[in-house]
C-alpha positions as CSV (number, residue, x, y, z in Angstrom):
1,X,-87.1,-136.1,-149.6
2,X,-84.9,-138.5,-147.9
3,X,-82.9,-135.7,-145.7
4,X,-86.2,-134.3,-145.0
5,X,-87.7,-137.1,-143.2
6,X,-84.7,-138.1,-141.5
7,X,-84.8,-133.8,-140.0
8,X,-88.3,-135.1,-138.6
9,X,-86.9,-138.3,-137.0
10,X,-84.0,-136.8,-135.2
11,X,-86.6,-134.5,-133.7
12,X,-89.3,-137.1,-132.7
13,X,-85.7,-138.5,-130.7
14,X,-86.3,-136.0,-127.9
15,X,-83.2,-134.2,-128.6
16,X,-84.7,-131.1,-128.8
17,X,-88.5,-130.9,-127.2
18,X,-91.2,-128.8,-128.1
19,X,-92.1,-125.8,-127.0
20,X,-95.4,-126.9,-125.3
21,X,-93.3,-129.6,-123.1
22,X,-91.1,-126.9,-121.6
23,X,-94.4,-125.1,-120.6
24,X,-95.8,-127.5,-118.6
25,X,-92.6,-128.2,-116.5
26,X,-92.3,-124.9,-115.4
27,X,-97.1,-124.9,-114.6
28,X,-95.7,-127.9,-112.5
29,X,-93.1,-126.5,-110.6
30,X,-94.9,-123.9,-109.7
31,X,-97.9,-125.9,-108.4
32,X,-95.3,-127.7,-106.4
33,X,-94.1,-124.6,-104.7
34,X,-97.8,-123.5,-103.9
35,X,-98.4,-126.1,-102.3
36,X,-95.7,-126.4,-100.2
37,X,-96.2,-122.8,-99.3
38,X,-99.4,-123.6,-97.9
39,X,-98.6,-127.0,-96.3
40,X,-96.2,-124.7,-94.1
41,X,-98.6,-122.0,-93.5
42,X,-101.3,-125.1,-92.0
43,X,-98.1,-126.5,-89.8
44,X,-97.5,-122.8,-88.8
45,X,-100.7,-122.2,-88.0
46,X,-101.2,-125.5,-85.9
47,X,-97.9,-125.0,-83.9
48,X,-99.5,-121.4,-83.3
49,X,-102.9,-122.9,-81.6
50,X,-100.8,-125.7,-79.7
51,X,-98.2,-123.2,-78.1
52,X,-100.4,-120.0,-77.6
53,X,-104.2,-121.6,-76.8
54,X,-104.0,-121.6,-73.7
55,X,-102.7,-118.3,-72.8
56,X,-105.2,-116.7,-74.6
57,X,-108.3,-119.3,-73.0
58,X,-106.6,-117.1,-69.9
59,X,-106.8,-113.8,-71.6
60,X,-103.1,-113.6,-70.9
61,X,-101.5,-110.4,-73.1
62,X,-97.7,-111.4,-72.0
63,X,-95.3,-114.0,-72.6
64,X,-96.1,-115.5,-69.5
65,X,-99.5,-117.5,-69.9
66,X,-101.2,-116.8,-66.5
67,X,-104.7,-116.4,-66.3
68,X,-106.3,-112.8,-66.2
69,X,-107.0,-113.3,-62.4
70,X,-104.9,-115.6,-60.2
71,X,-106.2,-118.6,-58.4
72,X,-107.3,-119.1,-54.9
73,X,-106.5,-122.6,-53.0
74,X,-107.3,-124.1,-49.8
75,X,-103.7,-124.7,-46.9
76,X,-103.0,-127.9,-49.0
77,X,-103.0,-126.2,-52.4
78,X,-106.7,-127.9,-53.5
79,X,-108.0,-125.2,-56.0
80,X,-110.9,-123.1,-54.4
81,X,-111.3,-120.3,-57.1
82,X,-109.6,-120.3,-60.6
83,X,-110.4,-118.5,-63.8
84,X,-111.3,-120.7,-67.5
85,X,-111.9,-120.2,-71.0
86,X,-115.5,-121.5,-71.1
87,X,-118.6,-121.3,-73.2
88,X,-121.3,-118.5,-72.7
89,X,-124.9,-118.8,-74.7
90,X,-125.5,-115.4,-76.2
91,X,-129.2,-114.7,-77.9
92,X,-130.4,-111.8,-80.4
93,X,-133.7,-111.9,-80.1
94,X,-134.2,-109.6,-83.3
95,X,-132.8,-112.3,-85.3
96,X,-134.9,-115.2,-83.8
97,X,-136.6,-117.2,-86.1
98,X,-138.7,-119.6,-84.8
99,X,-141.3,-119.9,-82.1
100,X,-139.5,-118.1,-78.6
101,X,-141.7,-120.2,-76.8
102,X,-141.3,-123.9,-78.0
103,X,-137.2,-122.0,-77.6
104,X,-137.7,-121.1,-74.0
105,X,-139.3,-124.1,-73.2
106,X,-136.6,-126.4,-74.8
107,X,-134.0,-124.2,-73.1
108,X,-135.6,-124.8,-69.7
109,X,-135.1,-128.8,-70.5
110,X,-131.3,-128.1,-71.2
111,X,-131.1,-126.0,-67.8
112,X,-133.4,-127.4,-65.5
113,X,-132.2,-125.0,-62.6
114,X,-133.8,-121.7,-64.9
115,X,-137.4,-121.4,-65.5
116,X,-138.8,-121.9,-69.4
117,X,-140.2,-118.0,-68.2
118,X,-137.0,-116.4,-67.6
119,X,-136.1,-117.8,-70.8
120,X,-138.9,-116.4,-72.5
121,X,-138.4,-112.8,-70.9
122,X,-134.9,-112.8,-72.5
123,X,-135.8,-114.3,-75.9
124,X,-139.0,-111.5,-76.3
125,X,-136.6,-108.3,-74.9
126,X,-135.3,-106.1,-77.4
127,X,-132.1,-106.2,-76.7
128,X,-129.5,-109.3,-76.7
129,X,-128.5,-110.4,-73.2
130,X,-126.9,-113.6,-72.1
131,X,-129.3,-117.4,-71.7
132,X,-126.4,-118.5,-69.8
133,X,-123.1,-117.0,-68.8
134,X,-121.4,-120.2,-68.2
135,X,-122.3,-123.3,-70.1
136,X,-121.0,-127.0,-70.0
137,X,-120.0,-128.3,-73.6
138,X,-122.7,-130.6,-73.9
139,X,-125.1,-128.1,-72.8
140,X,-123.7,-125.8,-75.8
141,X,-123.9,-128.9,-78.0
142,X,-127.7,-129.3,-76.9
143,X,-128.6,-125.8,-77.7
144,X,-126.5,-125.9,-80.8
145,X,-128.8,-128.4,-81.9
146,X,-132.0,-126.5,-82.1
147,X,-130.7,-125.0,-85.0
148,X,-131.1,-121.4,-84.2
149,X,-128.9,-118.7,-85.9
150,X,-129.8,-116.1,-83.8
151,X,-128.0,-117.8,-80.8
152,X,-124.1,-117.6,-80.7
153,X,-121.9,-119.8,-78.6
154,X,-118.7,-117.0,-77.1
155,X,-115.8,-118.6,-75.5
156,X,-115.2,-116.0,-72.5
157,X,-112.6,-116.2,-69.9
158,X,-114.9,-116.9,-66.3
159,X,-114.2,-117.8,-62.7
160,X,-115.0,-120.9,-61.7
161,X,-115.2,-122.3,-57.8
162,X,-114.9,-126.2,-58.3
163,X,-116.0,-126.8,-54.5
164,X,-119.9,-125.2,-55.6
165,X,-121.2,-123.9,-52.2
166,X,-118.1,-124.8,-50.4
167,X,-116.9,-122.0,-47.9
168,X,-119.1,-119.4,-50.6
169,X,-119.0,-116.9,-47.7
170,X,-115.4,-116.9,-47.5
171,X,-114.7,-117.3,-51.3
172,X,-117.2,-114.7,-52.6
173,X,-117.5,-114.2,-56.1
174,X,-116.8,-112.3,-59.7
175,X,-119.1,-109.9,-60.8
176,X,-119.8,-109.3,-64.4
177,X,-117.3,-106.6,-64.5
178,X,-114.4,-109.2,-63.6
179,X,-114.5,-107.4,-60.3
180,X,-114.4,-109.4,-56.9
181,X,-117.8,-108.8,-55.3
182,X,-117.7,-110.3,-52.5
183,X,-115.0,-112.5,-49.7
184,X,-111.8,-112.9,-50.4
185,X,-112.6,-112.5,-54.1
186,X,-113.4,-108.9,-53.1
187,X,-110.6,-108.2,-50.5
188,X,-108.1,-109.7,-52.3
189,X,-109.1,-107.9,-56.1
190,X,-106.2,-106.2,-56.9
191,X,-103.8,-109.1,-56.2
192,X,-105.5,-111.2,-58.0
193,X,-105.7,-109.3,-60.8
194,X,-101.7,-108.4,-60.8
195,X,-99.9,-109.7,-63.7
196,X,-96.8,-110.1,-61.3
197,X,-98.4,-111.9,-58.8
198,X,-101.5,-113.9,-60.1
199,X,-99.5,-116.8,-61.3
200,X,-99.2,-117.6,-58.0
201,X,-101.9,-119.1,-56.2
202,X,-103.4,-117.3,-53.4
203,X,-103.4,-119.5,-50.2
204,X,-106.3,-119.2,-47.2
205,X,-105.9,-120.7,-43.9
206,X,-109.0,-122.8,-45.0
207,X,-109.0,-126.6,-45.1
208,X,-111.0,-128.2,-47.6
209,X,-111.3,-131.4,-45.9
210,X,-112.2,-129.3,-42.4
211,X,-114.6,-127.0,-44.0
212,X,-116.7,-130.1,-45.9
213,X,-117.0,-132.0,-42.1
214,X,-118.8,-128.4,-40.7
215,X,-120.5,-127.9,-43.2
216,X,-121.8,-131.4,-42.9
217,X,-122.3,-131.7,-39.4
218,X,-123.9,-128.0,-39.0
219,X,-126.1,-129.1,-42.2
220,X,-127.1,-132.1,-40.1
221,X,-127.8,-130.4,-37.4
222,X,-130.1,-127.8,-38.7
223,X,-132.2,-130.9,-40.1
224,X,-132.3,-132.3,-37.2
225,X,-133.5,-129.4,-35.1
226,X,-135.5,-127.6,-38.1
227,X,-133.6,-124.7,-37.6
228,X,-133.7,-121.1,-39.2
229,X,-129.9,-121.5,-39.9
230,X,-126.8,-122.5,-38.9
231,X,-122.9,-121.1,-38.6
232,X,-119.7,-122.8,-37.4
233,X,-115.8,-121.4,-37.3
234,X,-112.5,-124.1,-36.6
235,X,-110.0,-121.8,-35.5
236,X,-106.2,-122.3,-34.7
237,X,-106.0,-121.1,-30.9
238,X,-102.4,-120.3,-31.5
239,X,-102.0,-118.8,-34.7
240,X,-105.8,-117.4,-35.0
241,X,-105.9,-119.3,-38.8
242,X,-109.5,-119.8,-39.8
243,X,-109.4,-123.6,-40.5
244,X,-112.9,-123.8,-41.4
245,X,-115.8,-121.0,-41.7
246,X,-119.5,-121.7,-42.7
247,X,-122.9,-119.9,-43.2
248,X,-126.1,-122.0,-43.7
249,X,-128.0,-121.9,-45.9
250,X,-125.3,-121.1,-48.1
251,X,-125.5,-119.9,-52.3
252,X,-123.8,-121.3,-55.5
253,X,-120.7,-118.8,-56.5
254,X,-121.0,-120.3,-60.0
255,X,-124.1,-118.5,-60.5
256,X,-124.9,-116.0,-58.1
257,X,-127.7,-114.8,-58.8
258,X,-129.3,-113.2,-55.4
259,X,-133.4,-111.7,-54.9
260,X,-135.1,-109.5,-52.8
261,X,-137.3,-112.4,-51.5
262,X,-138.0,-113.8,-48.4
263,X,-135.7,-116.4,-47.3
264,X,-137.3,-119.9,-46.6
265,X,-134.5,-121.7,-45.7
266,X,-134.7,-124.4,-48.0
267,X,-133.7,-124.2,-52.2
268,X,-135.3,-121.2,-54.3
269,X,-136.7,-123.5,-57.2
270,X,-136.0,-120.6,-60.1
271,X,-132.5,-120.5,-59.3
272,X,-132.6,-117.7,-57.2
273,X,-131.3,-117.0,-54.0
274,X,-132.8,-114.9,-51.0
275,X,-130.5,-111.9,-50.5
276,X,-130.2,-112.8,-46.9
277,X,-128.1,-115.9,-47.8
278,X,-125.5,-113.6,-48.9
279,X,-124.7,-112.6,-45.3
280,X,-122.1,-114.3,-43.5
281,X,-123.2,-115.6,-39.9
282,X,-119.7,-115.9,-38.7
283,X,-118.5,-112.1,-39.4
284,X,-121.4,-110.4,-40.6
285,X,-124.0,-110.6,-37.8
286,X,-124.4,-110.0,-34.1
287,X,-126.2,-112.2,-31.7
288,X,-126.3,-112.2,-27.9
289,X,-124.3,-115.2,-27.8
290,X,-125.7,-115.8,-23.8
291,X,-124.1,-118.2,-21.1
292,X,-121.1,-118.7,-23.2
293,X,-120.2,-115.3,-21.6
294,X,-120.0,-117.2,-18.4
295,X,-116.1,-118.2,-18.7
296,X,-114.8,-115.1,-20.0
297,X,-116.5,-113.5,-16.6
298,X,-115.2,-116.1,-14.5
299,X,-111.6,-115.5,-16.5
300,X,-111.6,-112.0,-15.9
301,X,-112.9,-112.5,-11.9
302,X,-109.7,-115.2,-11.3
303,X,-106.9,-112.3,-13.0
304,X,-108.8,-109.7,-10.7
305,X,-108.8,-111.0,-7.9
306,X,-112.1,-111.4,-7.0
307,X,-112.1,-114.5,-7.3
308,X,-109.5,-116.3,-5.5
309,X,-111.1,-119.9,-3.3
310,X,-113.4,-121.2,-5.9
311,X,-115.4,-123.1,-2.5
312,X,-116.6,-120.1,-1.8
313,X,-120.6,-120.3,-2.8
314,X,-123.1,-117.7,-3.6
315,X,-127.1,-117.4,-3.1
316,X,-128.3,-118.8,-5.6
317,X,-131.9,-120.1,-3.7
318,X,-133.9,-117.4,-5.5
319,X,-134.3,-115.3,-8.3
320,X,-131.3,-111.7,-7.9
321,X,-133.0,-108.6,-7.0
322,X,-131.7,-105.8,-9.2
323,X,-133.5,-102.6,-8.5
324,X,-137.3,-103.4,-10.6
325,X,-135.9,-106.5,-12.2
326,X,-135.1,-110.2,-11.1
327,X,-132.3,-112.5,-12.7
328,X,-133.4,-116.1,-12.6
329,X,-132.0,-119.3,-13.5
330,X,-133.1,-121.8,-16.0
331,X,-133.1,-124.1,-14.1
332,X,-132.8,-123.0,-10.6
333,X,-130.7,-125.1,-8.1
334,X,-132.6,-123.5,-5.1
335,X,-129.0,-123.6,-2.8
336,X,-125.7,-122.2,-2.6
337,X,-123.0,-122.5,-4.9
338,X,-119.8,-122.3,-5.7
339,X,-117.8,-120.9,-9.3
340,X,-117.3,-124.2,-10.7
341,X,-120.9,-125.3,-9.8
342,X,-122.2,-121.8,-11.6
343,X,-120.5,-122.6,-15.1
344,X,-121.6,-126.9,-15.1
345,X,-125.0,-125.5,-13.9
346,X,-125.1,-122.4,-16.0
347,X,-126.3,-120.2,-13.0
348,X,-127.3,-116.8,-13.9
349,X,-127.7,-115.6,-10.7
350,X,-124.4,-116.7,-9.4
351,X,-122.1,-115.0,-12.6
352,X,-124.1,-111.7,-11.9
353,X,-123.0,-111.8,-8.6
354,X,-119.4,-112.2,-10.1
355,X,-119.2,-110.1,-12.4
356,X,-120.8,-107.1,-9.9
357,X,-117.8,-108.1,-7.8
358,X,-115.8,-107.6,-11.0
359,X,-116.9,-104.3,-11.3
360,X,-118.0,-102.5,-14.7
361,X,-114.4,-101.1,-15.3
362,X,-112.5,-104.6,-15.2
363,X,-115.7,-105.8,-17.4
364,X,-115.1,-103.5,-20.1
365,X,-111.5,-103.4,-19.7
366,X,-111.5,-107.2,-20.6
367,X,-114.0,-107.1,-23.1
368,X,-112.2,-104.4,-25.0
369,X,-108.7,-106.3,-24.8
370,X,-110.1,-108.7,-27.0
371,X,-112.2,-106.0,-29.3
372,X,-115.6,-106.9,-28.5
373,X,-116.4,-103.3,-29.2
374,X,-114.8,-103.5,-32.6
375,X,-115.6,-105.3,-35.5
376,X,-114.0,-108.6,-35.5
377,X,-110.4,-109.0,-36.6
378,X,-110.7,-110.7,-40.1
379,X,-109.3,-109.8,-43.2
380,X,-112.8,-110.3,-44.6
381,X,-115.2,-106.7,-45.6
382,X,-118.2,-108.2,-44.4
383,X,-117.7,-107.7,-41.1
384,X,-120.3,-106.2,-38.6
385,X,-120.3,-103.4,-36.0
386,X,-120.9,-105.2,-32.3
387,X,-124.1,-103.5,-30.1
388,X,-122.0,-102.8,-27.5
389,X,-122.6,-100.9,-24.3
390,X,-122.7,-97.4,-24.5
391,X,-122.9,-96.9,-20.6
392,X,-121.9,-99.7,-17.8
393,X,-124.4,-99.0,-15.3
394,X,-124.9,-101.5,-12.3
395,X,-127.5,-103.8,-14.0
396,X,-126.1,-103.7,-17.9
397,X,-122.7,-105.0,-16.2
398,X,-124.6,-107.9,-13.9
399,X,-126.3,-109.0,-18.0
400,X,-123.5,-108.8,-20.0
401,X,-121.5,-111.3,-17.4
402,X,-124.0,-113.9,-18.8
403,X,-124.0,-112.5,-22.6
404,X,-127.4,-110.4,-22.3
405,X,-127.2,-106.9,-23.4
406,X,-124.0,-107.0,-25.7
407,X,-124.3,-108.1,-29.3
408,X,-121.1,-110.0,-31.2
409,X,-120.4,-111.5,-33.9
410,X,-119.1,-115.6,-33.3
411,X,-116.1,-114.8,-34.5
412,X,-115.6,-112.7,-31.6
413,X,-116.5,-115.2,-29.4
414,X,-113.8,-117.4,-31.5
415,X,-111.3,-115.3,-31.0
416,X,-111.8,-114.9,-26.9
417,X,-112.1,-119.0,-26.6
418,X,-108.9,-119.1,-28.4
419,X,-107.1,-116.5,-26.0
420,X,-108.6,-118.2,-22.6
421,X,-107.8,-121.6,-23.5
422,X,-104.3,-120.8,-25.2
423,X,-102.6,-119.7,-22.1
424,X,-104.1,-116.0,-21.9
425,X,-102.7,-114.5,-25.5
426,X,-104.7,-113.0,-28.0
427,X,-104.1,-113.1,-31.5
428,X,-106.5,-112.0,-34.3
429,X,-108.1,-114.3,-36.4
430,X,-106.6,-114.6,-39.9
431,X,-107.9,-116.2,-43.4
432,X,-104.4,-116.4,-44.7
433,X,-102.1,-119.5,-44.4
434,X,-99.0,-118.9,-42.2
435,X,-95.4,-120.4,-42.2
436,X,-94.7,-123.1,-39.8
437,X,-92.2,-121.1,-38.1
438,X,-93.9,-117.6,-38.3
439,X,-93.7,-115.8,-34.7
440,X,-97.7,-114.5,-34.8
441,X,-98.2,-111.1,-33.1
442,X,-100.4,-111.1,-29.8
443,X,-101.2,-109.7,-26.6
444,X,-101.8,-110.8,-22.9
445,X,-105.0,-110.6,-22.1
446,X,-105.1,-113.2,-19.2
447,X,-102.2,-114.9,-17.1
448,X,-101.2,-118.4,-18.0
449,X,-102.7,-119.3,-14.4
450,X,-106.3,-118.1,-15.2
451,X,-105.8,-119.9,-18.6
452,X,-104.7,-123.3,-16.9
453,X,-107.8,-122.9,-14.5
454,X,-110.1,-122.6,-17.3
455,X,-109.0,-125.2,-19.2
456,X,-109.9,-127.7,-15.9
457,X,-113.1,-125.7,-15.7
458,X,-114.2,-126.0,-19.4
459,X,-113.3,-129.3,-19.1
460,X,-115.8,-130.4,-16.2
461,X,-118.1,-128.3,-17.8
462,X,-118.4,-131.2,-21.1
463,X,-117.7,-133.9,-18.4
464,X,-119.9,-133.4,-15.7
465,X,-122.4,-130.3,-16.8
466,X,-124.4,-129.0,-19.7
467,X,-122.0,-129.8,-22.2
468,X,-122.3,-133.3,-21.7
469,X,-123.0,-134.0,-25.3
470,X,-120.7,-132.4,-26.7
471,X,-117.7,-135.0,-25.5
472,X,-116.3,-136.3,-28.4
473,X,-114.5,-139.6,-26.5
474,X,-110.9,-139.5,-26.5
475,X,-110.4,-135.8,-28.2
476,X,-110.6,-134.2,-24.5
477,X,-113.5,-131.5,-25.2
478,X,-113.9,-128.5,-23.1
479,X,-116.6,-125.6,-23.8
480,X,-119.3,-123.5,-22.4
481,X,-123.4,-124.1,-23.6
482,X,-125.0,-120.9,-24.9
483,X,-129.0,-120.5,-25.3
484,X,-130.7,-116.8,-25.6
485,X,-133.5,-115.3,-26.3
486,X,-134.0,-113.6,-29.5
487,X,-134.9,-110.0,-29.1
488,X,-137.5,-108.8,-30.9
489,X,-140.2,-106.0,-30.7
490,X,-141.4,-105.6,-26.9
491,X,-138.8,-107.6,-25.7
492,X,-137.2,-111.1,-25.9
493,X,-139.3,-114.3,-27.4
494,X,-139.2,-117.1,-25.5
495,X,-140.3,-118.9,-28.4
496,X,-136.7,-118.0,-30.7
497,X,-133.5,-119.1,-29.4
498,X,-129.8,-118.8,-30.5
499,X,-128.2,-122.1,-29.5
500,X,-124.3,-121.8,-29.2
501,X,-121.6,-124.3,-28.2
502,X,-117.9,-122.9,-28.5
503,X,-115.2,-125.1,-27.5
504,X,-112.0,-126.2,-27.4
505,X,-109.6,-129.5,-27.9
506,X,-107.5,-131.1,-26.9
507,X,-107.9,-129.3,-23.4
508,X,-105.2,-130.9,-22.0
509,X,-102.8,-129.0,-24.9
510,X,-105.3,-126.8,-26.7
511,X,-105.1,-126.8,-30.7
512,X,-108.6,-125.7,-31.8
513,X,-111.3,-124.2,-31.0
514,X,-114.6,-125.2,-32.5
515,X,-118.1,-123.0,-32.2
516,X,-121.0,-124.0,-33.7
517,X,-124.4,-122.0,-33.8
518,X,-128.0,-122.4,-34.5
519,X,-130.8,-119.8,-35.4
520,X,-134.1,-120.9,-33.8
521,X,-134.0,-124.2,-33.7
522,X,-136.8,-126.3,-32.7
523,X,-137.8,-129.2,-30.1
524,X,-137.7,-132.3,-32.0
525,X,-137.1,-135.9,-31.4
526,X,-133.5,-135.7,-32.3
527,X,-133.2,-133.1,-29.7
528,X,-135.3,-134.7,-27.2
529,X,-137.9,-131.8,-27.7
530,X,-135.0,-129.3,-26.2
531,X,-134.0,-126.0,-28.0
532,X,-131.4,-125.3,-25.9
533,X,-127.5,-125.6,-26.6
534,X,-126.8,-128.7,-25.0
535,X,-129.4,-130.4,-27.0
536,X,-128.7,-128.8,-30.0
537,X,-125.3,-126.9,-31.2
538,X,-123.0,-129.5,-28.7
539,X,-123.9,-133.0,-30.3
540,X,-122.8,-130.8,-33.8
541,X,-119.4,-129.8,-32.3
542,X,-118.8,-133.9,-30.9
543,X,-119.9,-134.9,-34.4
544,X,-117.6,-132.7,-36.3
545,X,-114.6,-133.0,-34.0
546,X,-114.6,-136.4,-34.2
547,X,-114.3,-136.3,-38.2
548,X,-111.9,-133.8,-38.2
549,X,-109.4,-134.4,-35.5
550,X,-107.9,-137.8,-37.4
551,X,-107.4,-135.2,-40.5
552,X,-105.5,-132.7,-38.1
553,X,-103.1,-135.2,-36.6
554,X,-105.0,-135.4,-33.5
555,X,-105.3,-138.7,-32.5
556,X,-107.9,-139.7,-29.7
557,X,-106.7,-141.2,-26.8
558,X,-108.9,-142.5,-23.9
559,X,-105.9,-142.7,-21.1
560,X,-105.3,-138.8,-21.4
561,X,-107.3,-136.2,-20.0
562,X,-107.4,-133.2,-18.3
563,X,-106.3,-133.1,-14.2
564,X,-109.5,-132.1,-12.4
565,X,-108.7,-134.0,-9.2
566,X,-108.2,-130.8,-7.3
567,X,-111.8,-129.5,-8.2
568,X,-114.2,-132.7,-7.9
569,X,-114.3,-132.4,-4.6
570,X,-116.4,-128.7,-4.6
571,X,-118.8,-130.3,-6.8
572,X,-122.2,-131.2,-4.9
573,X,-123.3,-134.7,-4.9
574,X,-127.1,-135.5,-4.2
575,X,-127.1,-137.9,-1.4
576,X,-126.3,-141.5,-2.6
577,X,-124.5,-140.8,-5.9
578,X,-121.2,-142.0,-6.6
């Protein structure tokens, strides 16, 4: 027994283990390596969503990680248009499970811009449609909480325009389809949409800074005035860059969501816009754009010829016969005058008698120079046809000298102001940023004499005539008042006026030219009761050049201005006055 039991102590020793030991060493080692196996799957996984996320939130399919449509920024690179991986709010309202209108109306307190109604619509259709095609992540959180399985949160690649309502008109926007619908989203589609080129931002001429004082100021003045609408263009006289462009009212890109409905001009509680804010005011519609005509006349009489002593005076004591019909004045002056007295005073009569000097043929030729019979050169597709004259007969010549009878868009007029005041070359306009040391295309359309005399002429016009309010002190303003009749059915109201000031500054060394418009504005206090331009559209043009010359490196200076010494003289003084 002794041997035995000393067998059973040797073994107790460890020196050789059981079976059941050796099995559990190897269940460990295996666990171990399990484990470890998925530990490096979660770290792979991780590394995965930290390196690749954001190419995908893009819908990039390359190595590259640019988004699926390239971005579009303002001169100084400040992001106008760029696309995100955002949050859309899908419904299937087969699957809904509680009460769709305690739903719609809880909905309508998340969104407050959509009506619980249109909700409701969606949420009682039979088939699923999207309650919101962009969504903050609070919002989603919000509508998460109602507890609703039938609504789904999808994270979808969208454009987004940071600015809002910022230069809309210019920008456009993405329809449904990802397909630019509109601006420079729609011109500019297929670039944006290249893979080789969309990680490069698209630059426009546009300054953000620039764009936000129009808007302002135009904004302002259609308050003010309690006009229809307004529309305003900054333009580079000697590059033709669009600085700024605006169209008021104006629409959301972010959700542009448009109506067949009358427009009020004022915000379309259901979140809704009037289909008529879609059309841009600059590009997109004519106007007889009246006595701002006047200079280009007078432009086109000095390179004729017809014009050579500007003493000489007209009749202008009574209304101008014209076979059954009589032009008049305003504001007649009841005595002769001479050219620079017809554009301070605005004289009808006397830039009829000018331009019938000028003759038809030189009328057209100069108006067709700078393709006022064309649609206006912008790289923009909403662009309208001008109602130009078909035949230049005696009387359609003597109107059109004083903007009556021809229809343009104020990009048109833009585009001449730049070329009169820039020393006589005309370059079309252009929404794309150019190099500083580009050589921009252009044509003679006047001599640098003629431009030199219309820059003095302009310049009296703000100092000493109609365009008093638009001198913005120190910035040296120039530019010609414009006030027409709308036409209408049986002939022109008396009661609906287009008020336009274009002008230029600095005259003394032209930069830009500035044109503001407004449609039907009324007499109010702030216009002391006038609906006319110099009452209306100039004090917008002195407001917004003097917040936007300090941004453009124009710095105003009250010892400069322009030499008018020669001129002063022909202007008429009442007896006694200095």
């Amino acid at each position: 027994m002794i041997p035995q039991i000393a067998r059973t102590t040797t073994r107790k020793s460890g020196v050789n283990p059981p079976p059941f030991a050796a099995h559990g060493f190897w269940r460990m080692l295996i666990l171990l390596v399990a484990f470890g196996m998925f530990v490096a799957l979660l770290i792979g996984r991780l590394a995965t969503l930290a390196l690749f996320e954001s190419s995908r939130a893009y819908g990039a399919t390359s190595t590259n990680y640019v988004p699926d449509r390239g971005d579009i920024v303002d001169r100084n690179g400040i992001p106008l248009a760029r696309s995100i991986y955002g949050y859309a709010i899908w419904v299937k309202p087969a699957d809904l499970l509680g009460d769709r209108k305690q739903l719609a109306t809880q909905l309508a307190a998340i969104f407050p811009d959509t009506p619980a109604a249109e909700f409701y619509a969606k949420l009682t259709d039979d088939k699923p449609s999207y309650l919101r095609n962009r969504a903050l992540p609070e919002q989603v959180r919000a509508v998460h909480d109602l507890g609703e399985i039938a609504i789904e949160f999808p994270r979808e690649a969208t454009r987004l325009y940071p600015q809002h309502d910022m230069a809309a008109h210019v920008l456009g926007f993405v329809n449904r389809d990802g397909k630019g619908a509109m601006g420079m989203e729609r011109v500019m589609n297929d670039y944006l949409r290249d893979a080789a080129k969309r990680g490069t931002p698209l630059n426009l001429a546009l300054d953000v800074r620039v764009q936000a004082a129009l808007e302002s100021e135009l904004a302002s003045g259609m308050t003010a005035t309690a006009a229809k609408g307004a529309a305003g263009v900054v333009l580079d006289v000697q590059t033709g860059e669009v600085v700024a462009m605006a169209t008021l009212p104006s629409f959301n890109p972010n959700r542009p969501s448009f109506a067949n409905i009358p427009d009020l001009g004022q915000a379309i509680t259901d979140g809704r816009y009037p289909i008529s804010r879609q059309t841009n005011n600059v590009t997109n519609r004519v106007y007889e754009l009246g006595s701002t005509f006047k200079p280009l006349t007078v432009a086109a009489a000095l390179d004729a010829g017809t014009v050579r002593d500007l003493s000489v005076q007209y009749d202008a004591t009574k209304p101008l016969q014209v076979g059954k019909f009589k032009i008049r004045d305003s504001h007649p002056l009841n005595r002769w005058i001479n050219t620079p007295e017809t554009l301070i005073h605005s004289s009808n009569i006397v830039t009829a008698q000018i331009a019938d000097q000028l003759g038809a043929v030189r009328m057209d030729a100069m108006l067709r120079a700078m393709h006022f019979n064309a649609r206006p050169d912008i790289e923009l597709a909403e662009k309208s046809m001008p109602l130009y004259p078909k035949t230049w007969g005696r009387l359609t010549n003597m109107t059109v000298g004083f903007g009556h009878g021809i229809a343009v868009t104020p990009m048109h007029l833009a585009s001449a102001y730049a070329a009169m005041v820039n020393g006589g070359i005309y370059r079309p306009a252009t929404m794309f940023k150019t190099k500083a040391d580009a050589k921009i295309p252009g044509k003679r359309v006047f001599t640098a004499a003629t431009s030199a005399r219309m820059r003095q002429l302009m310049r009296m016009i703000v100092v000493d005539g109609t365009g008093s309010q638009a001198d913005a002190l120190g910035y040296r303003v120039g530019g010609k008042t414009g006030s027409a009749e709308k036409p209408g059915v049986g002939g022109y109201s008396r009661n609906l006026v287009v008020s336009t000031f274009a002008a230029a500054f600095p005259m003394d060394n032209p930069r830009y030219v500035v044109l503001a418009m407004l449609d039907e504005p009324q007499g109010t206090e702030a216009s002391s009761f006038q609906r006319t331009a110099g009452y209306t559209a100039a004090p917008v043009v002195r407001k917004t050049i003097t917040r936007i010359g300090p941004l453009m490196g124009i710095i105003p200076d009250m010892k400069r201005d322009v030499d008018v010494s020669e001129l002063m003289p022909l202007l008429w003084k009442a007896k006694g006055e200095q």
